[in-house]
Every structure is written in C-alpha cells, then in structure tokens.
C-alpha positions as CSV (number, residue, x, y, z in Angstrom):
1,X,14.4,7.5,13.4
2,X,16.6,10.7,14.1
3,X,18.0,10.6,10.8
4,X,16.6,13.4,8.5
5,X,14.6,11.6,5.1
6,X,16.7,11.7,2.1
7,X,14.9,12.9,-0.9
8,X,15.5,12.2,-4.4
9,X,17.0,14.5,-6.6
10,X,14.8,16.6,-8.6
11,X,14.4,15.9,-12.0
12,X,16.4,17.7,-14.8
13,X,19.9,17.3,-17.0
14,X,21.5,16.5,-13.9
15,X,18.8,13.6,-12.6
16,X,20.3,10.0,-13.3
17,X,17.8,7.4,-15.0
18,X,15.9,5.6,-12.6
19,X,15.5,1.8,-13.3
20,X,13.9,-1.1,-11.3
21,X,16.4,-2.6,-8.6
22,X,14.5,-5.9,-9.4
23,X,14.0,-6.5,-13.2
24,X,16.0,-3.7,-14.5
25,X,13.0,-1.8,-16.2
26,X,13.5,1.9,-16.6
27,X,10.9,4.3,-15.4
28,X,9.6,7.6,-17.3
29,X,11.4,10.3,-18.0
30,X,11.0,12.2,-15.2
31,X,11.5,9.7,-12.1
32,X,9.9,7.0,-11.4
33,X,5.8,7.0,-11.3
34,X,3.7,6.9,-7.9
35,X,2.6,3.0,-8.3
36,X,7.0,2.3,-7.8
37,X,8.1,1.5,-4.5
38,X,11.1,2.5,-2.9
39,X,12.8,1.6,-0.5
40,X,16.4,2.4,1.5
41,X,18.2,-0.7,2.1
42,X,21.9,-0.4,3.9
43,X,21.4,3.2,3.3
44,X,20.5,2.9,0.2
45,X,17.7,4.3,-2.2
46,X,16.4,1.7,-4.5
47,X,13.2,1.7,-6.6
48,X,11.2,-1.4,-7.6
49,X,8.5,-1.2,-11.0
50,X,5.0,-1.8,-10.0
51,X,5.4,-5.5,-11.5
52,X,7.9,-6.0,-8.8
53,X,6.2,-4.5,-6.2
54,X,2.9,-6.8,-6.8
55,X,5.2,-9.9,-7.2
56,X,7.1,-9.1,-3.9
57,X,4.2,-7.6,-1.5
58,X,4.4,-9.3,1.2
59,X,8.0,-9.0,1.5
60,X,8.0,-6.1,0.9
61,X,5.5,-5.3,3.9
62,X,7.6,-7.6,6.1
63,X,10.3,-5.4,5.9
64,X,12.7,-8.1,4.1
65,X,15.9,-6.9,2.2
66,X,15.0,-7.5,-1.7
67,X,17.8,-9.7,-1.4
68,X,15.7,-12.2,0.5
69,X,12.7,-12.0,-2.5
C-alpha cells in the first residue's frame, strides 16, 4: 500500500503492443481500451481482453492469480 502506482507507458514509437495475458488477443493501437482489465500480479502488469475479463469475473473480484482461472 506504500508503494507508489506504476503507470503504463504512454503510447508512441516507443510503446510495446499490448496483448491479452489470457487468450493472446492484441488490443488497439494505442493501448489497450477501457472495457480491458489489468491487473499486477508478482509485480507484474498484465492486461486481460474484455472476453477474458467476463469469462473470469469472479476470479478476478476474488483477487485470484490468473494462474488459478
């Protein structure tokens, strides 16, 4: 909780392609769109596609690692 929020880089040249942790699906140009989740896991930023995030809810809200989905 003392830990300062990382946030993701901004996008440009620079910005890596974002894809879905889960599935693999690659988001926009641009970063990934509101309806994506993400979440840090072992320090960790990973995003999941809105299809992943619906399939996965109440995981998700239960805190679980996606390795437990």
């Amino acid at each position: 909780m003392d830990q300062p929020t990382p946030h993701p880089t901004p996008p440009g040249p620079e910005a890596q392609p974002v894809a879905c942790a889960r599935c693999g699906a690659r988001a926009p140009e641009g970063g990934p769109p509101p309806t994506w989740t993400c979440s840090v896991e072992n320090g960790t930023r990973q995003y999941f596609c809105v299809d992943c995030a619906r399939a996965n809810l109440r995981a998700i809200e239960g805190r679980l690692d996606s390795a437990w989905w």
